[in-house]
Residue frames as a rotation matrix with the C-alpha (Angstrom) as fourth column:
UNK 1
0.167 0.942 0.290 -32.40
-0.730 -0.079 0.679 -64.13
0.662 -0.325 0.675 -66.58
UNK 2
0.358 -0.029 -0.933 -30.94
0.386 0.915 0.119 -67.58
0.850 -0.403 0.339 -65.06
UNK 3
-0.686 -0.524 -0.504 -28.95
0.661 -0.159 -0.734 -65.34
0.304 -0.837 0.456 -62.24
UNK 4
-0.518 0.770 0.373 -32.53
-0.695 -0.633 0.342 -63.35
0.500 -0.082 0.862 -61.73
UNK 5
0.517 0.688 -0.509 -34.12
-0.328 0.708 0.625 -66.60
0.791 -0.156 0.592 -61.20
UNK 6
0.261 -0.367 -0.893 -31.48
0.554 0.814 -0.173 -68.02
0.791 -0.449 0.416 -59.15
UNK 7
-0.933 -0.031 0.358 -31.11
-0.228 -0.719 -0.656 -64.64
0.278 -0.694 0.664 -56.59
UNK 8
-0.064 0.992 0.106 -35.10
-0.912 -0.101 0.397 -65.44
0.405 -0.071 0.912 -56.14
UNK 9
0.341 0.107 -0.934 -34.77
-0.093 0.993 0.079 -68.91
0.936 0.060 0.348 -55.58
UNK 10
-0.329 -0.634 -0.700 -32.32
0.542 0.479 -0.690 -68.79
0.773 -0.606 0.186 -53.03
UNK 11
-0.861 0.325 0.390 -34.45
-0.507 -0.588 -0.630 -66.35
0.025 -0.740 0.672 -50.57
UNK 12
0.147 0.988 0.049 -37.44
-0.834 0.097 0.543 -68.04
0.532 -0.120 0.838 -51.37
UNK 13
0.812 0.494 -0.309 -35.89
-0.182 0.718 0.672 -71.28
0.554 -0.490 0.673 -50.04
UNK 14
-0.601 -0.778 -0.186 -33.98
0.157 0.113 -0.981 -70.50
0.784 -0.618 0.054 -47.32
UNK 15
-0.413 0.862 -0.295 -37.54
0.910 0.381 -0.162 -70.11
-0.027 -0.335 -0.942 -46.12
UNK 16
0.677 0.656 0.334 -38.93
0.605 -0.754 0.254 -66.91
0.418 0.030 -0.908 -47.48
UNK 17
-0.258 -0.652 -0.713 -35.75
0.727 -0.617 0.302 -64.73
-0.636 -0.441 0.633 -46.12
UNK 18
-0.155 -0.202 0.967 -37.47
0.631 -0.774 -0.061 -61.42
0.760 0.600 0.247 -47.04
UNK 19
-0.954 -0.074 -0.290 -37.57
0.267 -0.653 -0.709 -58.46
-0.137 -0.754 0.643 -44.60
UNK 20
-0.627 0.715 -0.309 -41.24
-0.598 -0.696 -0.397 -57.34
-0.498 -0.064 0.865 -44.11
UNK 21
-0.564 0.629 -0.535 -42.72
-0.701 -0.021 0.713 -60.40
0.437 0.777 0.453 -46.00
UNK 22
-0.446 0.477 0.758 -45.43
-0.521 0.550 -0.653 -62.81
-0.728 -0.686 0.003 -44.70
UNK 23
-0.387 0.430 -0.816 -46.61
-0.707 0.430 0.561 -65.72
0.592 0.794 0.138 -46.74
UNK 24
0.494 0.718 0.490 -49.03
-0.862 0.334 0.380 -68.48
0.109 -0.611 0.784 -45.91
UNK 25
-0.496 -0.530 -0.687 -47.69
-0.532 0.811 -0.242 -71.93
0.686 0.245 -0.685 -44.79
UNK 26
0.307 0.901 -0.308 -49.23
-0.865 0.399 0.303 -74.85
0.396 0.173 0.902 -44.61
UNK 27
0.095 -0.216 0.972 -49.10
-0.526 0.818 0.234 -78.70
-0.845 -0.533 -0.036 -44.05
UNK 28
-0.153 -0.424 -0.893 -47.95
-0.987 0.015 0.162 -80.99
-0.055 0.906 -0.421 -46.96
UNK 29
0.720 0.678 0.146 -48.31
-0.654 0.734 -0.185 -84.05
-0.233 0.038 0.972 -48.11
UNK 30
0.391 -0.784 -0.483 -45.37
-0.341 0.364 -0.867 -86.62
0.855 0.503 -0.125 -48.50
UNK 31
0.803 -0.589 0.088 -42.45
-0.141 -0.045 0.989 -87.59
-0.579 -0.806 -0.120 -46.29
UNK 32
0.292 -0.954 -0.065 -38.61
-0.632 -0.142 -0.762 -87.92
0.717 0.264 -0.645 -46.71
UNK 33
0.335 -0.474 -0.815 -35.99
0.455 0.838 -0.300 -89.97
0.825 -0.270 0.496 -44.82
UNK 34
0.731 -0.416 0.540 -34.82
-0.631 -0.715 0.303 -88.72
0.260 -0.562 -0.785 -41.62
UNK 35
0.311 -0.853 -0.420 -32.10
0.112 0.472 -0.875 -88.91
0.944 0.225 0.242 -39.94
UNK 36
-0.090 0.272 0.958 -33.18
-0.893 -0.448 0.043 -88.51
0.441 -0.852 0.283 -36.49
UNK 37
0.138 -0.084 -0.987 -32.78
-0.072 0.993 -0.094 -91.83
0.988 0.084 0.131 -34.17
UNK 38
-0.604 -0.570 0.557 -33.18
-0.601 -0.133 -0.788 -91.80
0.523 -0.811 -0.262 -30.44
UNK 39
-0.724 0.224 -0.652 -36.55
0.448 0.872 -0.197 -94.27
0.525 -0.435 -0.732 -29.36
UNK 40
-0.763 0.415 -0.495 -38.58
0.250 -0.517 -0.819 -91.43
-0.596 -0.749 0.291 -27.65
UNK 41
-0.871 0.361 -0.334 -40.67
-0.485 -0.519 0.704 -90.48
0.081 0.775 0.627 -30.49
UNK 42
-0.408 0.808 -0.425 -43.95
0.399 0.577 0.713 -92.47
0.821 0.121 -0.558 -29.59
UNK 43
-0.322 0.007 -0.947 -44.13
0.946 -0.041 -0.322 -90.63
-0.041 -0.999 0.007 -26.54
UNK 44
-0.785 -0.576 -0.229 -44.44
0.522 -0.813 0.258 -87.36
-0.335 0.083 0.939 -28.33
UNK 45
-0.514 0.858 0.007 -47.80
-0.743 -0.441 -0.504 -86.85
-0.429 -0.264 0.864 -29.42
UNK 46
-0.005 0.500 0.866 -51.00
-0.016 0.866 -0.500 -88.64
-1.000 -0.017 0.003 -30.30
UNK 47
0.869 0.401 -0.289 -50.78
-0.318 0.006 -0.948 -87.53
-0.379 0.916 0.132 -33.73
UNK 48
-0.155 -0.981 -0.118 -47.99
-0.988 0.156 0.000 -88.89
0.019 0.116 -0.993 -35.96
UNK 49
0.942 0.334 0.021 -46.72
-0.303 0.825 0.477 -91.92
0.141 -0.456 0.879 -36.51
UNK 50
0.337 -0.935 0.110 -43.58
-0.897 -0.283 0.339 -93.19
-0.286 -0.213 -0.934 -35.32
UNK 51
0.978 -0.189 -0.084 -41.50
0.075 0.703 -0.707 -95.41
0.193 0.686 0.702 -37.44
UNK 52
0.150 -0.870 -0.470 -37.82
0.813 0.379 -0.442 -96.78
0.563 -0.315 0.764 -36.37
UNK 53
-0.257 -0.381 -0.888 -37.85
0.962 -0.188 -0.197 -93.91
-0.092 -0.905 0.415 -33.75
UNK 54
-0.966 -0.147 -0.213 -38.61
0.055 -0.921 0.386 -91.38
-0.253 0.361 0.898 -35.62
UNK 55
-0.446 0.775 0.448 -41.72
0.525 0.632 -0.571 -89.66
-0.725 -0.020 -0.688 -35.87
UNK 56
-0.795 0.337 0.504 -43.86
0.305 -0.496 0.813 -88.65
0.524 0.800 0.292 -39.05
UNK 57
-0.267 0.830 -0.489 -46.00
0.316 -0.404 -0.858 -86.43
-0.910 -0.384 -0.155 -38.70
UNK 58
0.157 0.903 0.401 -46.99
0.861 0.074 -0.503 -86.03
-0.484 0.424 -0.766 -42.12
UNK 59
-0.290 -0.053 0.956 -48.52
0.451 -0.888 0.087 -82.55
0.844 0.456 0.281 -42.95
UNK 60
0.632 0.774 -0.025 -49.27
0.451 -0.342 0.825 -82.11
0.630 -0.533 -0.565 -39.39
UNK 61
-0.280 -0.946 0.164 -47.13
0.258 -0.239 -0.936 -79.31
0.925 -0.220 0.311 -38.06
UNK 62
0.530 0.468 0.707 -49.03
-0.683 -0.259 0.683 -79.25
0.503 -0.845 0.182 -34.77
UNK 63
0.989 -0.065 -0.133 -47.63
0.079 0.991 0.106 -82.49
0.125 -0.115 0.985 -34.31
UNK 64
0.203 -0.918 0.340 -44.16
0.737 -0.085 -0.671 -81.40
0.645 0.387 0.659 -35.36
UNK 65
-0.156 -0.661 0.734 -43.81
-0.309 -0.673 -0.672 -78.32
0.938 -0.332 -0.099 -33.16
UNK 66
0.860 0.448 0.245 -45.24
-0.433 0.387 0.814 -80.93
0.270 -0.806 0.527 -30.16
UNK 67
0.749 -0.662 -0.001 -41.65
0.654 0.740 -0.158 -82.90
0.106 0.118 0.987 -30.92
UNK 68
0.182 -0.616 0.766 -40.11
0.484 -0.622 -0.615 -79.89
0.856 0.483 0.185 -30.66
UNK 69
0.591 0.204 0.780 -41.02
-0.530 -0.630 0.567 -78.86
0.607 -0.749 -0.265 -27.25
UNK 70
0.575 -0.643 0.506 -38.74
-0.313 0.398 0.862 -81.83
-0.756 -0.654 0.028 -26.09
UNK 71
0.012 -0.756 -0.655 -36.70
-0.977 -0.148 0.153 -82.63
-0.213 0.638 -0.740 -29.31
UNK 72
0.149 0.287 0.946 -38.40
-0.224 0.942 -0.250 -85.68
-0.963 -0.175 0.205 -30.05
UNK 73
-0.867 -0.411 0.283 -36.92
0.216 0.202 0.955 -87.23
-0.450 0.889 -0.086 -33.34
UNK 74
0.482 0.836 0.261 -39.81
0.466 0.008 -0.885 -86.29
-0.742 0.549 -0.386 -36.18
UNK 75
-0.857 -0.507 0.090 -39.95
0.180 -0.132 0.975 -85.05
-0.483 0.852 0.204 -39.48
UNK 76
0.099 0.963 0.249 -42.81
0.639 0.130 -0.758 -83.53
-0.763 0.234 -0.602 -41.59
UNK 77
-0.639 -0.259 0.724 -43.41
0.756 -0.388 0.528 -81.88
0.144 0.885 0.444 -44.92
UNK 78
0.238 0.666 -0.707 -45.13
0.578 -0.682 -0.448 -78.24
-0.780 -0.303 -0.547 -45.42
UNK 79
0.067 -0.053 0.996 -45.91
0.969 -0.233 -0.078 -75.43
0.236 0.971 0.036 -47.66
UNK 80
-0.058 -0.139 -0.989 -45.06
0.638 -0.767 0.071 -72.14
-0.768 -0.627 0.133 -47.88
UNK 81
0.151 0.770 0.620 -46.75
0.978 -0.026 -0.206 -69.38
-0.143 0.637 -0.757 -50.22
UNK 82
-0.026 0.275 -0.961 -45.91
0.606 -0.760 -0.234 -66.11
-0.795 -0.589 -0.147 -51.13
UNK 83
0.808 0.294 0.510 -46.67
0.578 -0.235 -0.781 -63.47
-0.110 0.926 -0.360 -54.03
UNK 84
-0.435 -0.877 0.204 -43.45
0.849 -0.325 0.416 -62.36
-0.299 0.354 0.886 -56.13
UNK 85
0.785 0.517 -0.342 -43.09
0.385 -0.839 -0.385 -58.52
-0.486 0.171 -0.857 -56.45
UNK 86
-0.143 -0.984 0.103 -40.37
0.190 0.075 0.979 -56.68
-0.971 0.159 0.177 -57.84
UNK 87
-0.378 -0.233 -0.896 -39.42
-0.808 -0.389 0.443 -56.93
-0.452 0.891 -0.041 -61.66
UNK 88
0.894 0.444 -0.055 -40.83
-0.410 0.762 -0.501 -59.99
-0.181 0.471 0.864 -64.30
UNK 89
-0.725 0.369 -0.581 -40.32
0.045 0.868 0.494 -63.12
0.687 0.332 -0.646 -64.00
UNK 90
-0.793 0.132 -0.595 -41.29
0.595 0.377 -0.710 -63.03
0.131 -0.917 -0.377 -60.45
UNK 91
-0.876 0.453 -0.166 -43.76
-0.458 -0.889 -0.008 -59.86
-0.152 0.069 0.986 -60.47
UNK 92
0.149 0.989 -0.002 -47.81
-0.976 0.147 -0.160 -61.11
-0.158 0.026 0.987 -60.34
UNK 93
-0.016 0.522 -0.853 -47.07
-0.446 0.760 0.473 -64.62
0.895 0.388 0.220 -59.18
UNK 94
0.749 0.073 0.659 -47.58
-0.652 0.260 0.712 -66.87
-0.119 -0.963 0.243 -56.36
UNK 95
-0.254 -0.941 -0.222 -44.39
-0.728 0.337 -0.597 -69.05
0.637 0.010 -0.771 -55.21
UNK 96
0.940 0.276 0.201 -45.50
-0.340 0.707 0.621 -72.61
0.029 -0.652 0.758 -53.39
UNK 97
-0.369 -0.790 -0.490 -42.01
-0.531 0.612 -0.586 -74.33
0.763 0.044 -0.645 -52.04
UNK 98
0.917 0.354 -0.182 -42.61
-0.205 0.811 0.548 -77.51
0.341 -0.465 0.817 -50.36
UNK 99
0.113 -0.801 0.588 -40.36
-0.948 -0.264 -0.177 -78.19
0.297 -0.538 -0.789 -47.21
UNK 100
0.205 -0.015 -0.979 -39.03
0.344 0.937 0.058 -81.10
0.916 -0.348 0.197 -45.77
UNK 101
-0.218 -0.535 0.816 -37.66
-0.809 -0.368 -0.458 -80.24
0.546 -0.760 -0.353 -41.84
UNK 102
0.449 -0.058 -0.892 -36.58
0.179 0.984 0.026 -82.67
0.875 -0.171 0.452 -39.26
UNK 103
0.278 -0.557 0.783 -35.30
-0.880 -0.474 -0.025 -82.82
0.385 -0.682 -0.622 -35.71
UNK 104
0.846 -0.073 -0.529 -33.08
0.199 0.962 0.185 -84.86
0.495 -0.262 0.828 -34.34
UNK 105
-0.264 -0.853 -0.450 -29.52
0.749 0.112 -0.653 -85.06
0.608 -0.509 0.609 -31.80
UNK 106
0.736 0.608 0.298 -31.05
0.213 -0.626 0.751 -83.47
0.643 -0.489 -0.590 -28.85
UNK 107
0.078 -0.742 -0.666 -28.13
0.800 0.445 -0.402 -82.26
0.595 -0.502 0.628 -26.65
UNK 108
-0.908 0.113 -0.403 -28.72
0.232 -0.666 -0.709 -80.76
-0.348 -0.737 0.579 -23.45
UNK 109
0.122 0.921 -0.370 -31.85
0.033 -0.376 -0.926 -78.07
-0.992 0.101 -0.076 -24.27
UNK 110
-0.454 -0.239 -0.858 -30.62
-0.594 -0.637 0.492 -77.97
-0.664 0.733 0.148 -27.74
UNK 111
0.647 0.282 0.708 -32.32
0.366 0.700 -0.614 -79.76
-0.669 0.656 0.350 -30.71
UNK 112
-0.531 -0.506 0.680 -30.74
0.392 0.565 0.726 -80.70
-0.751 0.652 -0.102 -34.06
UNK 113
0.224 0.902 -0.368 -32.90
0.096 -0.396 -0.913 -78.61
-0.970 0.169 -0.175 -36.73
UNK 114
-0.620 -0.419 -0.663 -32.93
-0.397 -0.562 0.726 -79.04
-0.677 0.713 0.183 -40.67
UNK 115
0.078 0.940 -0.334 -34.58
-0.066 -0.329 -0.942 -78.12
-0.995 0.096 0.037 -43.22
UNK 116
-0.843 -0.388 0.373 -34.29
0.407 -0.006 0.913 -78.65
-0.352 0.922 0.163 -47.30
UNK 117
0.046 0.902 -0.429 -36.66
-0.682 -0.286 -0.673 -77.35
-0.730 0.324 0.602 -50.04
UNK 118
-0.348 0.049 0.936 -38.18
0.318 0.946 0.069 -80.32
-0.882 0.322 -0.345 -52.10
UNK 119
-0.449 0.236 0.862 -40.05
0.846 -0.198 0.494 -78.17
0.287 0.951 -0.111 -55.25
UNK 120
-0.643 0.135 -0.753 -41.22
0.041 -0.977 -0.210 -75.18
-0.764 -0.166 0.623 -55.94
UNK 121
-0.599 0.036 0.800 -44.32
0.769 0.302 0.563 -73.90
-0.222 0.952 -0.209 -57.92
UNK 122
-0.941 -0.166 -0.295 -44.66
0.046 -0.926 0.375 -70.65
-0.335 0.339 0.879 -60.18
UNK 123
-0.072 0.858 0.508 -48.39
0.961 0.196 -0.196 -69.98
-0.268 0.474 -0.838 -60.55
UNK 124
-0.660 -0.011 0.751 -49.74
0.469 -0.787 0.401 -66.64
0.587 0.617 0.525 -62.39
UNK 125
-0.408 0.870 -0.277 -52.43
0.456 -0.069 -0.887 -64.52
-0.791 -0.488 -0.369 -59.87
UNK 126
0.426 0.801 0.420 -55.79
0.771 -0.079 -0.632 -63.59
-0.473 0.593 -0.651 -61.50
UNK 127
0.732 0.212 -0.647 -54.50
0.166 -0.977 -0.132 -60.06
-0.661 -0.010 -0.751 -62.05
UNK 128
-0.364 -0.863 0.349 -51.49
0.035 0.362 0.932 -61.03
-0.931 0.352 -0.102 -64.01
UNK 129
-0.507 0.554 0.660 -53.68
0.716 0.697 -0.035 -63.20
-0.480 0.455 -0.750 -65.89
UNK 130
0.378 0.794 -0.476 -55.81
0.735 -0.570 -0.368 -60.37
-0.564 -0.210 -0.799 -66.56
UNK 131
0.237 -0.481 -0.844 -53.33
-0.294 -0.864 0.409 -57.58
-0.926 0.152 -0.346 -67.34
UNK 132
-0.656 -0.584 0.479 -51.88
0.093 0.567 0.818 -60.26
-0.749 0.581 -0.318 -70.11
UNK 133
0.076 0.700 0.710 -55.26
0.995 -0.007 -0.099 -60.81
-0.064 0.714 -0.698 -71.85
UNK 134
0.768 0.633 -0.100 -56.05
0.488 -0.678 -0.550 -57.15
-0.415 0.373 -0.829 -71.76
UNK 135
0.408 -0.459 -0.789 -52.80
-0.456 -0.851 0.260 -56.71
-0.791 0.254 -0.556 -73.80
UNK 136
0.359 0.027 -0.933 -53.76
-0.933 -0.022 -0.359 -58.23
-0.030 0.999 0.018 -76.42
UNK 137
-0.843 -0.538 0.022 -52.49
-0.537 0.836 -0.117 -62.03
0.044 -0.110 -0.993 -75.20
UNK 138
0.251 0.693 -0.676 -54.83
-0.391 0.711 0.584 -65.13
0.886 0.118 0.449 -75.96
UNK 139
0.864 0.242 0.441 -55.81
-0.492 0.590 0.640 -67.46
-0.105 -0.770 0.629 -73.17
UNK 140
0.893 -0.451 -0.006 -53.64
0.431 0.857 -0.283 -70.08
0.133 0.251 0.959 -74.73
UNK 141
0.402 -0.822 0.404 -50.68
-0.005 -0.443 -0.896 -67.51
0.916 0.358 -0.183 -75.09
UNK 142
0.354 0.021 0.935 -51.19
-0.845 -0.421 0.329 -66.42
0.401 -0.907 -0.131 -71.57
UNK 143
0.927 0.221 0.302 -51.16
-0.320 0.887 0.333 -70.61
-0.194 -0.405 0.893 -70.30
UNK 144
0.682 -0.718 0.141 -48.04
0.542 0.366 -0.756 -71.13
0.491 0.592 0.639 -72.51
UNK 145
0.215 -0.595 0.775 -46.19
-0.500 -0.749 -0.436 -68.26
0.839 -0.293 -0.458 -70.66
UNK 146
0.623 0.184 0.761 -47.38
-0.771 0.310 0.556 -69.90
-0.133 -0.933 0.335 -66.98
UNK 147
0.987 -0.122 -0.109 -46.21
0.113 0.990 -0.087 -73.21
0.118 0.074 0.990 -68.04
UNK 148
0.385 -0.819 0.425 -42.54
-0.190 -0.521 -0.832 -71.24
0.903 0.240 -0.356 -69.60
UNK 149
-0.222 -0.641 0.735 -41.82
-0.803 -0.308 -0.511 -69.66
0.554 -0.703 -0.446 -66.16
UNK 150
0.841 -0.105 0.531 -42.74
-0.433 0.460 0.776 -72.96
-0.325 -0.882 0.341 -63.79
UNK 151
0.964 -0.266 -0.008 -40.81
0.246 0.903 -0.352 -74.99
0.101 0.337 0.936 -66.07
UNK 152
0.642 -0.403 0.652 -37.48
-0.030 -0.863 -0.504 -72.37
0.766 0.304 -0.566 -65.34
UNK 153
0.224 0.130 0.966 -37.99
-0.968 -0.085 0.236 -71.82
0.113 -0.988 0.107 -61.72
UNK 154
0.939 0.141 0.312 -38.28
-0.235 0.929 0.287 -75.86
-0.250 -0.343 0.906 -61.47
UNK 155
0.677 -0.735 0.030 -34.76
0.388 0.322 -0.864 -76.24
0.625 0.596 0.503 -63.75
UNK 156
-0.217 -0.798 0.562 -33.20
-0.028 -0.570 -0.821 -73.91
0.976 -0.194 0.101 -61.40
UNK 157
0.864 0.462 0.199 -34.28
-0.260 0.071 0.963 -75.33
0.431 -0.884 0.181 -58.27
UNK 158
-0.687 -0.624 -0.373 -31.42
0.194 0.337 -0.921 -76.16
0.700 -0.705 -0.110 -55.26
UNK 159
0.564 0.388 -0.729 -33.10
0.614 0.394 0.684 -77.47
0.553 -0.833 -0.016 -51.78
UNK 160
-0.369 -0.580 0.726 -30.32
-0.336 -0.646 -0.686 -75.24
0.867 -0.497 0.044 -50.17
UNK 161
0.596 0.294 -0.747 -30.66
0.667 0.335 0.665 -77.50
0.446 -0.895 0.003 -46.88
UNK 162
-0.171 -0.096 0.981 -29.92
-0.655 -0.733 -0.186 -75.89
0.736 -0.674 0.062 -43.38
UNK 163
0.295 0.037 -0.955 -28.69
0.675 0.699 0.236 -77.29
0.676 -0.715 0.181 -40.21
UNK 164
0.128 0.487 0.864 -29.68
-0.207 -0.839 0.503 -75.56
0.970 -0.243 -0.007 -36.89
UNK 165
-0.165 0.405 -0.899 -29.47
0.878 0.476 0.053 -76.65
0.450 -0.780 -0.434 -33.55
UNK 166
-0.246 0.273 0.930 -31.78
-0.380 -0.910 0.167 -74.25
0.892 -0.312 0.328 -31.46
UNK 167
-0.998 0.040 0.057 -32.52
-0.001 0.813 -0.582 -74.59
-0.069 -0.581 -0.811 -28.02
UNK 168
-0.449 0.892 -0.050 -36.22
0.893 0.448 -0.038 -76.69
-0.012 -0.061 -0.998 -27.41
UNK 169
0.216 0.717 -0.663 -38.16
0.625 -0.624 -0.470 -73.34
-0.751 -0.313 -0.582 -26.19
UNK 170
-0.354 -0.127 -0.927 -36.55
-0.535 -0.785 0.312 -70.96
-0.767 0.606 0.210 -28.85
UNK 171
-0.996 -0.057 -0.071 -37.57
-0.091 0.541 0.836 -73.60
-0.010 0.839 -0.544 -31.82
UNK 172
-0.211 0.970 -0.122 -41.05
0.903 0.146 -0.403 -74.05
-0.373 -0.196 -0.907 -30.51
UNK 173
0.260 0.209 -0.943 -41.06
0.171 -0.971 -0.168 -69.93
-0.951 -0.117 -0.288 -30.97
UNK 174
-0.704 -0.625 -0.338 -39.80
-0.373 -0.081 0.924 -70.11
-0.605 0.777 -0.176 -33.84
UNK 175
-0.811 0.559 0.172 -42.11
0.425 0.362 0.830 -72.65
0.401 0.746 -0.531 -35.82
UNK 176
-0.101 0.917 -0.387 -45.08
0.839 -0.130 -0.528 -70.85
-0.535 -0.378 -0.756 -34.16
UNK 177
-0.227 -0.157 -0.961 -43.61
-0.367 -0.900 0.233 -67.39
-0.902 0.406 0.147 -36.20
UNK 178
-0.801 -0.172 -0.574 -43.39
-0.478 -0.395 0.785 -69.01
-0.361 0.903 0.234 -39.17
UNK 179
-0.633 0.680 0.369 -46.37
0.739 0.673 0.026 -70.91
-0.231 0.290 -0.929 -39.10
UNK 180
0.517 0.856 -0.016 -48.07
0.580 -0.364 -0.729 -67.62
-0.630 0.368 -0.684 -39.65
UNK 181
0.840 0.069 0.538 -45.80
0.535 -0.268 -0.801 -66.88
0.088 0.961 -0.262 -42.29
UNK 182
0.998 0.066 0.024 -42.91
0.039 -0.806 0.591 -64.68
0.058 -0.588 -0.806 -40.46
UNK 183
0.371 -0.902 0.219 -39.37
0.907 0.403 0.122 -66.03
-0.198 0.153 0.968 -41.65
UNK 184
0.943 -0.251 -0.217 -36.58
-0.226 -0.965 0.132 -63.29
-0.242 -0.076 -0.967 -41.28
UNK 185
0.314 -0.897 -0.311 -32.91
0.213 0.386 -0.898 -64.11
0.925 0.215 0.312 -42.15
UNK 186
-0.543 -0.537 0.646 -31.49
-0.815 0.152 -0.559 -63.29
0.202 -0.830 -0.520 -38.52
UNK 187
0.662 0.711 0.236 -34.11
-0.749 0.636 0.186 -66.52
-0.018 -0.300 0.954 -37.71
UNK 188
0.933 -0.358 -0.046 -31.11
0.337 0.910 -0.239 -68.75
0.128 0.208 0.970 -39.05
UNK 189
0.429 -0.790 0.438 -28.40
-0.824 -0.541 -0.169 -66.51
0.370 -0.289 -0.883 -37.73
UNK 190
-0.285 -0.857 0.429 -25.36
-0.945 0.327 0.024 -69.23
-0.161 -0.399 -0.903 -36.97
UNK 191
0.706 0.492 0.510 -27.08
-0.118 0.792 -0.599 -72.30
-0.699 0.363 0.617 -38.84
UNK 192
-0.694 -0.714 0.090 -24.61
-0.308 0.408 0.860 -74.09
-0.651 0.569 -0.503 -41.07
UNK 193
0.755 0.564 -0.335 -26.04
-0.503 0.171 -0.847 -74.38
-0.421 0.808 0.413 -45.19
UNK 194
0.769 0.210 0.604 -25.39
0.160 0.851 -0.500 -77.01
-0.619 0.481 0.621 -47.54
UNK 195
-0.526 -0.342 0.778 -23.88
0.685 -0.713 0.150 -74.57
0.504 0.612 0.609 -50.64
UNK 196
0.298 0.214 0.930 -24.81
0.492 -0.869 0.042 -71.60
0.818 0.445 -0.365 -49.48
UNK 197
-0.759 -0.500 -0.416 -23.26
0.632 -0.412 -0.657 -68.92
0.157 -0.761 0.629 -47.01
UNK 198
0.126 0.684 -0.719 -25.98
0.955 0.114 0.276 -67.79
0.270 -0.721 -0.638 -45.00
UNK 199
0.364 -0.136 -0.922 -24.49
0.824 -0.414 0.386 -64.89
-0.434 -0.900 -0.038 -43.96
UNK 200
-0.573 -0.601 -0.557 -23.74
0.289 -0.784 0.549 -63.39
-0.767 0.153 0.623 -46.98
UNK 201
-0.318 0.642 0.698 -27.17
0.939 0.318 0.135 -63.54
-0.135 0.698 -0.704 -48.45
UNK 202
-0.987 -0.110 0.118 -28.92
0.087 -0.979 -0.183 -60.09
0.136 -0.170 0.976 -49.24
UNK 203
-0.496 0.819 -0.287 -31.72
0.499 -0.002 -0.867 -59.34
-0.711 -0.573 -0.408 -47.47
UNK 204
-0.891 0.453 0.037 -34.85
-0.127 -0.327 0.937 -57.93
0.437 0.830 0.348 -50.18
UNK 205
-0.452 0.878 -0.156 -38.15
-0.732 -0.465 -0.497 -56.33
-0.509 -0.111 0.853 -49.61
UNK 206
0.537 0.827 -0.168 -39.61
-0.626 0.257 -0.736 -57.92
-0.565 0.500 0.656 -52.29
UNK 207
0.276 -0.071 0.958 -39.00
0.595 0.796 -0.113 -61.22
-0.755 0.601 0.262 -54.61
UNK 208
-0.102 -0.194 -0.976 -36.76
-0.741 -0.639 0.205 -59.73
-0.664 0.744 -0.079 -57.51
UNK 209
0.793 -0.029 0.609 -36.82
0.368 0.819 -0.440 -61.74
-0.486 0.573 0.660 -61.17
């Protein structure tokens, strides 16, 4: 089951790399160090704040794809949501993974783009929930199961970071797709990962466990 879990993981956070899926994503709460550092970042929008050059924006990715339109150092956290189909573990649940992403080394039109995943969490949907009880599972059983698979999923997390450098107008296009959910693997075509070869991931319809 641990190489089920860990084929799931790694599509869900390379940002949702499934063909044909759309999940919801959001603004977060938090922040992270960057590593972005150039002095322009106060200039970049009204929202945000900017702190040794670099600005935070928070959970506000309005803000964040505003820094993007000129590759203004920033950095902000966000969520991203979608429901696991496929086989069980993953089958009737929702997947939250909380991003970090950051731009910084603007050169020429290009920006400096990367991204890590910070946690992930494994929730049951009603219908699950449902299907369980009406086979004969207690509430409590049912709660004990939920708890099981986050606690898994969370052991077998990796952030699988990603460094990008798109140029300014293709990134802006970009975080506008996936802000309504739209994340494809050719999106990170020629991005350089952490541990993970990019290029030899398999693409999946659906979230396998």
């Amino acid at each position: 089951m641990n190489l089920k879990k860990n084929n799931f993981l790694l599509i869900v956070l390379i940002a949702i790399i499934v063909s044909g899926c759309t999940g919801s994503y959001k603004g977060s709460t938090g922040s992270s160090q960057s590593n972005g550092n150039d002095g322009s970042a106060a200039n970049a929008s009204n929202q945000g704040t900017a702190v040794n050059g670099v600005l935070d924006c928070g959970a506000d990715m309005s803000c964040f794809s505003e820094a993007a339109s000129t590759c203004t150092p920033a950095k902000v956290q966000w969520l991203l949501t979608s429901q696991g189909t496929g086989s069980a573990p993953a089958v009737g649940t929702l997947q939250t993974v909380t991003y970090y992403s950051e731009l910084s080394q603007k050169k020429d039109t290009t920006c400096k783009y990367y991204q890590e995943g910070k946690s992930v969490l494994v929730k049951f949907t009603d219908e699950k929930k449902q299907s369980m009880l009406a086979s004969g599972k207690t509430e409590a059983e049912v709660a004990a199961e939920e708890v099981q698979v986050q606690e898994d999923y969370s052991k077998s997390f990796n952030p699988f970071p990603i460094s990008c450098r798109f140029e300014d107008s293709k990134l802006v296009e970009l975080l506008a797709k996936w802000e309504n959910g739209n994340l494809t693997l050719a999106d990170f075509a020629g991005c350089s990962p952490g541990n993970v070869d990019v290029s030899k991931l398999s693409v999946k319809r659906s979230f396998n466990g």
